[in-house]
C-alpha positions as CSV (number, residue, x, y, z in Angstrom):
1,X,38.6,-115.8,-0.2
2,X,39.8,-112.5,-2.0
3,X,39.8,-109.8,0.7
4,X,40.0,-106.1,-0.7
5,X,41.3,-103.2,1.5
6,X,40.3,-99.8,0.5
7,X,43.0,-96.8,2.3
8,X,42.9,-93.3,1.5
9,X,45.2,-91.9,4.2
10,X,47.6,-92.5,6.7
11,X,45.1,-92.9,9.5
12,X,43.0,-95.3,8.2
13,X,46.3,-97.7,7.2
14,X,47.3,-97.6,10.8
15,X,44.5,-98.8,12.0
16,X,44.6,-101.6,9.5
17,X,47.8,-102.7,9.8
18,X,46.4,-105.7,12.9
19,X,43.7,-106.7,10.3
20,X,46.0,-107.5,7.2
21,X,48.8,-109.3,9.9
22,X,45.6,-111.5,11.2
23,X,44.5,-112.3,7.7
24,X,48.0,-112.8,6.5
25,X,47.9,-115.8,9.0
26,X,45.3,-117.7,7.4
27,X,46.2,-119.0,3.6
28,X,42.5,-119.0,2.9
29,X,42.7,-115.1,2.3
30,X,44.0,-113.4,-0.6
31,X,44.4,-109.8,0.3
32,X,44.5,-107.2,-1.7
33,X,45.7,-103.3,-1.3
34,X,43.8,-100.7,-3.0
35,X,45.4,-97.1,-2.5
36,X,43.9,-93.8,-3.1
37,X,43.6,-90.2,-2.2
38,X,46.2,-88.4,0.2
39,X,48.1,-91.5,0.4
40,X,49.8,-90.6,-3.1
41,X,50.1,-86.6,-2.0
42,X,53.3,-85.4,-1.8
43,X,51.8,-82.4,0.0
44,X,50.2,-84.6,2.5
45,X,53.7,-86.7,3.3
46,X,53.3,-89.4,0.6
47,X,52.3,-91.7,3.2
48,X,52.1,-94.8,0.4
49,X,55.8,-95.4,1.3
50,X,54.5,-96.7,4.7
51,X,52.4,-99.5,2.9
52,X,55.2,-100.3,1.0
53,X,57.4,-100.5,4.0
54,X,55.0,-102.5,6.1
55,X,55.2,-105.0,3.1
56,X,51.6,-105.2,2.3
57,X,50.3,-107.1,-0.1
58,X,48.9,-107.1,-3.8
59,X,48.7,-103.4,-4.0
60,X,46.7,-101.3,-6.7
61,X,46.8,-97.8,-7.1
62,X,44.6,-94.8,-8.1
63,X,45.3,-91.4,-8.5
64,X,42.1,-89.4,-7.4
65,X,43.1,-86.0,-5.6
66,X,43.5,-83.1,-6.4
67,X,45.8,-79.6,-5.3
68,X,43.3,-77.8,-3.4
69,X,40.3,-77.8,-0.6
70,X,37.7,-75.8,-1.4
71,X,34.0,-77.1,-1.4
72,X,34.2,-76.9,-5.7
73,X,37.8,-78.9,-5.4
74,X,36.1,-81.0,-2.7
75,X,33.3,-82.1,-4.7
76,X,35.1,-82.6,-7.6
77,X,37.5,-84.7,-6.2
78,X,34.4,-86.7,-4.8
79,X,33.4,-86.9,-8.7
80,X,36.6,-87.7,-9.9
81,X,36.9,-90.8,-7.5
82,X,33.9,-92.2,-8.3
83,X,34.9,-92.6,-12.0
84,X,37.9,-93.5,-11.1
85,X,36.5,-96.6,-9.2
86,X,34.0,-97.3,-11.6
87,X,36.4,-98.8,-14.2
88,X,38.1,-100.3,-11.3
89,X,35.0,-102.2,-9.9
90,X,34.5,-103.1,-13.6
91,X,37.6,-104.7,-13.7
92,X,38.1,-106.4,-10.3
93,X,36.2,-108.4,-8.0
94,X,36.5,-109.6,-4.4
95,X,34.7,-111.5,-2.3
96,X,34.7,-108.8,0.4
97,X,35.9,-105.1,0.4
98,X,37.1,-103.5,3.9
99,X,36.5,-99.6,4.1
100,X,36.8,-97.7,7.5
101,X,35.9,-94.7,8.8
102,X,34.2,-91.3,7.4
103,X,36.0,-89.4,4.8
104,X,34.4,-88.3,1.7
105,X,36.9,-90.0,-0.8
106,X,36.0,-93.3,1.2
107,X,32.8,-93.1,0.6
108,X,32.8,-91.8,-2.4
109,X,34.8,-95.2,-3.5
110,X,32.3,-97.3,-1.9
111,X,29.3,-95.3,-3.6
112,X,30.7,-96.5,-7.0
113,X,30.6,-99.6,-6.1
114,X,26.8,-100.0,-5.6
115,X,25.9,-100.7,-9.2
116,X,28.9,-104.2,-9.3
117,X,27.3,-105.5,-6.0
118,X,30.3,-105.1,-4.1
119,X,30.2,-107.0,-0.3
120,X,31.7,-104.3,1.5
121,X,32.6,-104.6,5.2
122,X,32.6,-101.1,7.1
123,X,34.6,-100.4,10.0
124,X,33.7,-98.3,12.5
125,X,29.9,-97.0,11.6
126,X,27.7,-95.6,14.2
127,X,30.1,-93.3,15.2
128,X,29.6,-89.6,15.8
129,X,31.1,-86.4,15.1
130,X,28.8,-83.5,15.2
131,X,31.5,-81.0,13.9
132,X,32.3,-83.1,11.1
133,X,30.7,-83.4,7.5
134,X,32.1,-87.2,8.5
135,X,28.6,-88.0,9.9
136,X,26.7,-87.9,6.6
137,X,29.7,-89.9,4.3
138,X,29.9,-92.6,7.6
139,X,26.2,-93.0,7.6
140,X,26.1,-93.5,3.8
141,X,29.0,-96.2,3.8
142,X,27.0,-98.1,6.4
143,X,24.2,-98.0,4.2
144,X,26.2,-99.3,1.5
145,X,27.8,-102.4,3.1
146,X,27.3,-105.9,3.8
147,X,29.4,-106.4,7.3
148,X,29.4,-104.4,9.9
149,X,31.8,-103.8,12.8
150,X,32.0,-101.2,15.6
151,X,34.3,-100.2,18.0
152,X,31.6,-100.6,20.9
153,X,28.1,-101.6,21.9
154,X,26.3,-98.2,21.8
155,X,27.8,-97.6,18.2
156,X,26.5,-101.2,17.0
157,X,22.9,-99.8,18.1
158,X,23.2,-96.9,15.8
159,X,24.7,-99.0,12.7
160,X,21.1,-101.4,13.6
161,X,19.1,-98.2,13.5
162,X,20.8,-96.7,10.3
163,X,20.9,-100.6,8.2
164,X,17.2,-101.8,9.5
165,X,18.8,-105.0,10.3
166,X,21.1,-106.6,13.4
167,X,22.3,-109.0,11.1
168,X,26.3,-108.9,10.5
169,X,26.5,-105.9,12.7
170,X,29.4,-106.6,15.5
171,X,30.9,-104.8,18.6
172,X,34.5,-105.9,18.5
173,X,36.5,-102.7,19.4
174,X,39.0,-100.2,18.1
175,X,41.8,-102.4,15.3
176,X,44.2,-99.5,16.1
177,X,44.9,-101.0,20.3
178,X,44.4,-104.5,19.4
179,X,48.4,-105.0,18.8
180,X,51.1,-105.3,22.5
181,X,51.5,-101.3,22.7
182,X,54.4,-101.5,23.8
183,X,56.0,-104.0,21.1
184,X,54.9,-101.3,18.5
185,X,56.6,-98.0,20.5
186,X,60.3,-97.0,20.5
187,X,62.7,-96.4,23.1
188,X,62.4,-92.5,23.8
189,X,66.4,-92.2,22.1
190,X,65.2,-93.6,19.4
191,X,61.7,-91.4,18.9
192,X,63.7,-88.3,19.6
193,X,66.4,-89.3,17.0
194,X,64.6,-90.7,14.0
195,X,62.1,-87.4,14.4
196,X,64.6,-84.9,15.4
197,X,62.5,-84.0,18.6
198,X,64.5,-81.9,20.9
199,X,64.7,-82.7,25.1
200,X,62.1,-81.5,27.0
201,X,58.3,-81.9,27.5
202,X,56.6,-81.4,24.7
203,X,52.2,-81.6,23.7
204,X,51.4,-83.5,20.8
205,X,48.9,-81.6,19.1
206,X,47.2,-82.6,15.9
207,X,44.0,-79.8,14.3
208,X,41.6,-80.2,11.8
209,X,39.3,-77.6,10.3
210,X,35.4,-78.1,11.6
211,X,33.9,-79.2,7.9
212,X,30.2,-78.7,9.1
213,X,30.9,-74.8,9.2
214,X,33.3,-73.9,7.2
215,X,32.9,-70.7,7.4
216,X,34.5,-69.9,10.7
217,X,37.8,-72.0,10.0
218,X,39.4,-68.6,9.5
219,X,38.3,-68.0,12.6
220,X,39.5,-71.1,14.3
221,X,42.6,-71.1,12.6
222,X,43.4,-67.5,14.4
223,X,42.1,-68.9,17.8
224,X,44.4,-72.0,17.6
225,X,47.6,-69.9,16.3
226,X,47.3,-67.6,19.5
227,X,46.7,-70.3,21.9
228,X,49.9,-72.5,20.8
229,X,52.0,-69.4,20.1
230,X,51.0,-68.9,23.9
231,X,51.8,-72.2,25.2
232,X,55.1,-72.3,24.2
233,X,55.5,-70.5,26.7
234,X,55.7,-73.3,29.2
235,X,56.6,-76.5,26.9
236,X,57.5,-77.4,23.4
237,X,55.2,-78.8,20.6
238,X,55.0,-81.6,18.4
239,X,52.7,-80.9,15.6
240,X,51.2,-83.3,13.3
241,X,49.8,-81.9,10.0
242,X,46.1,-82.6,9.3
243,X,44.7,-84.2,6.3
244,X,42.9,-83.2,2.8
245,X,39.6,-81.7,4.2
246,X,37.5,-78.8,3.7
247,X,40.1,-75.6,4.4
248,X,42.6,-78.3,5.8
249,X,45.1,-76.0,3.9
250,X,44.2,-73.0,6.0
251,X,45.0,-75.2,9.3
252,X,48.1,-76.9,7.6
253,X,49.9,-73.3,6.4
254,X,49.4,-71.8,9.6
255,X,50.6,-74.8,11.5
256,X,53.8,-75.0,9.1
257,X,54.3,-71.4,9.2
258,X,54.2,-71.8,13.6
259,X,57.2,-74.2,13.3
260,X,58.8,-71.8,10.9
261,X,58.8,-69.1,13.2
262,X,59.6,-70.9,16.6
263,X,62.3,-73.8,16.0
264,X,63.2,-75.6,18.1
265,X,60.3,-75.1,20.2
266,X,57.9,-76.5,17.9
267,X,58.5,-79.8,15.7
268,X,56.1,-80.5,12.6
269,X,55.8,-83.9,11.6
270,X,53.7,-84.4,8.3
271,X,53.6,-88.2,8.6
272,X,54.2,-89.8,12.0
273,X,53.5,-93.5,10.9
274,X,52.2,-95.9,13.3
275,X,55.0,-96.4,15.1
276,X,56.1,-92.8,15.0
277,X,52.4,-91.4,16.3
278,X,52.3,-94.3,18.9
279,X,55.4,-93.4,20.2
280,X,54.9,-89.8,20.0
281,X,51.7,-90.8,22.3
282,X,54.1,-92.7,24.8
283,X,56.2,-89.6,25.6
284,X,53.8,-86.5,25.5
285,X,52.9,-84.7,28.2
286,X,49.1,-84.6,27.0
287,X,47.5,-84.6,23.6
288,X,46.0,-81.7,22.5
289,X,43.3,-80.4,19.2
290,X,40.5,-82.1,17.7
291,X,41.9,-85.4,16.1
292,X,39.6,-88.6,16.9
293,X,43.0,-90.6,17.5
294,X,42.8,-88.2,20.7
295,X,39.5,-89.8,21.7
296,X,40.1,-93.5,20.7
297,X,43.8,-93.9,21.3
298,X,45.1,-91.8,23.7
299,X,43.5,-93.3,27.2
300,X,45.4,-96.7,26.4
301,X,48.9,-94.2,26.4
302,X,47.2,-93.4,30.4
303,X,47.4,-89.4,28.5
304,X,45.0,-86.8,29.2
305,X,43.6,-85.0,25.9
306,X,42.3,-81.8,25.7
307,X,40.0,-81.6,23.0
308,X,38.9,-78.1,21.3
309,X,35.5,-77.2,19.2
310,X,33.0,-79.4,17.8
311,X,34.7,-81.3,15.9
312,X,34.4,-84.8,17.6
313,X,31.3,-83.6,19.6
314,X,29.1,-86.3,20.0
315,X,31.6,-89.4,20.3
316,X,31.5,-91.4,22.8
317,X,34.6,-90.9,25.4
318,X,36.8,-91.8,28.0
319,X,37.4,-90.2,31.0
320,X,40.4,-89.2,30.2
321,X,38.8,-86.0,27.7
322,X,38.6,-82.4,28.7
323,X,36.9,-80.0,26.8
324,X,37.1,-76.9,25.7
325,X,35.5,-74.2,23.0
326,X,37.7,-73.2,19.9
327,X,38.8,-69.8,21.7
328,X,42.3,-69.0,22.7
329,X,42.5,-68.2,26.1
330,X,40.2,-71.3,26.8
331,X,42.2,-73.6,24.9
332,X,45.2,-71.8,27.4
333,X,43.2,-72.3,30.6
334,X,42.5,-75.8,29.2
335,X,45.9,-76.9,28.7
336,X,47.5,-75.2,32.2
337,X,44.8,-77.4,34.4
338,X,45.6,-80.3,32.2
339,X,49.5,-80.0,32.9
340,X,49.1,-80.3,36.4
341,X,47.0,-83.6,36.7
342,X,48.8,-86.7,37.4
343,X,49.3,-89.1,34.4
344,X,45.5,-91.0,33.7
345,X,44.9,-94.5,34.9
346,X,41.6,-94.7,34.0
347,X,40.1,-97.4,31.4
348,X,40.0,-97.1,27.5
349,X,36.7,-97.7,26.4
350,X,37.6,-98.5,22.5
351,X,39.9,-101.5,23.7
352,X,38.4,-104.6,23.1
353,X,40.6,-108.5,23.2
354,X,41.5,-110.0,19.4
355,X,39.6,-107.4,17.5
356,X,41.6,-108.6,14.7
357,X,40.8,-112.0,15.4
358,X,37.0,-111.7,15.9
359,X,36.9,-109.6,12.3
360,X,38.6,-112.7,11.0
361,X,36.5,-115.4,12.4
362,X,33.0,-113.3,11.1
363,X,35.1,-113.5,7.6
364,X,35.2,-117.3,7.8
365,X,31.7,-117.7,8.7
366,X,30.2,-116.1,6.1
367,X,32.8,-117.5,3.7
């Protein structure tokens, strides 16, 4: 069985990296890499090294992004991928095609592949984000694929409701915990030395600009400067860099301009890596921004996230979320009640037994 992966970015090849191990176990499978978008940015980290390091396997690559953010760049990029993939579903075929997530160069990938029949098999539909254009390019993948599999029940119900059909929808939970935690995270030396992360207590904080309003990034962007600026004040920071979205520049410049201006107070990573972020998670105080790794990941870490704006609004949570709005002195008051809480011991609802494994056997079955 010839098994495509489709990965624009570093967050989606993290979360893949159980999946391909699983599959690798089986000599049935013939798995193949297909790499596109930020992965092959400079400017966003050139996160394709980390496939190469994790050893994947067949790999193909195509160029598909471009320098800026705008909506026009946006859009075009969109265009340019779908021609892009056009030649390449021309050319290659698979008996299934994994795609995950939301992000408009995923979909647009998967769009191109309507006309050559592709089987694909989405991970992670029914999921929402009301601050996110994500909704609309999430919806439309589910639409477009043949397999289906959620990170929990309620999100099943919304891929049935989207599809018309319960057939090949599953509930099997969130790839990205289905891995020993604590086999994946370095020893807190180690984190500190291979990032150059100075002692002390630090936040990790990871923001994205809200897509469905663009308009009030500029905004945002202000709002988030004054409230970290403010924080540092009683800890240090550990800043990951968001990816290509709509104004993600605007976010990413500021962000980089913070650490610029307050080192070695603030550390900004551009690309953690799995291993990297998961450890990151192990030894923050709390997590902080708008990242959906915040909702899905961090309960498992037994971290507290404060999570600003609309961004993930709408997403099923933990109880291990506190919200805020996208205003400074909220974000502040947010983060100063967080910090005294004792470390959460609370449940993870995205953490589901052999995810991997139950992906795997639905591949078999419908060999």
């Amino acid at each position: 069985m010839k098994v495509g992966i489709l990965t624009s970015s570093r967050a989606d090849f993290g979360i893949y990296q159980p999946l391909i191990r699983e599959l690798k176990k089986n000599s049935i499978f013939k798995i193949e890499v297909i790499v596109f978008g930020a992965h092959l940015s400079q400017y966003h980290g050139n996160s394709f090294q980390e496939i190469i390091d994790f050893g994947a396997p067949v790999i193909h690559r195509i160029t598909t992004n471009l320098a800026s953010d705008d909506e026009n760049s946006i859009s075009t990029t969109y265009g340019l991928t779908v021609i892009k993939f056009a030649e390449f579903w021309k050319n290659n075929s698979y008996d299934y095609v994994f795609c995950l997530g939301d992000r408009y160069e995923m979909n647009a990938s998967v769009q191109s592949g309507i006309p050559f029949r592709i089987k694909f098999a989405h991970l992670y539909g029914g999921e929402v984000t009301l601050g996110a254009i994500d909704n609309i390019y999430r919806n439309q993948i589910s639409a477009a694929s043949t397999l289906h599999f959620t990170s929990n029940e309620d999100y099943r119900k919304n891929v049935i409701r989207i599809i018309g059909s319960k057939e090949n929808v599953y509930a099997v939970g969130s790839l990205s915990l289905d891995e020993n935690i604590d086999e994946l995270i370095l020893s807190e030396g180690e984190f500190r030395e291979k990032f150059s992360i100075p002692k002390g207590d630090f936040i990790l904080a990871t923001f994205h600009p809200e897509t469905m309003m663009p308009q009030k990034n500029q905004f945002y962007k202000e709002e988030m400067s004054k409230a970290l600026i403010l924080i540092l004040g009683k800890t240090n920071l550990v800043i990951t860099l968001p990816n290509a979205d709509t104004c993600g520049n605007l976010f990413r410049d500021q962000l980089i301009s913070i650490g610029e201006k307050y080192p070695p107070k603030v550390k900004i990573i551009n690309n953690f890596g799995r291993t990297g972020y998961f450890s990151a998670l192990k030894y923050c105080s709390i997590v902080l921004g708008n990242s959906s790794s915040g909702i899905v990941e961090a309960a498992s870490f037994d971290k507290y996230v404060v999570n600003v704006g609309d961004r993930q609004k709408g997403r099923a949570t933990s109880n291990n979320i506190v919200n805020c709005r996208f205003i400074s002195y909220e974000i502040l008051q947010a983060v100063n009640e967080t910090l005294k809480l004792d470390k959460f011991n609370g449940r993870n609802i995205y953490y589901k037994k052999n995810t991997a494994k139950k992906i795997v056997e639905v591949l078999i079955k419908t060999k």
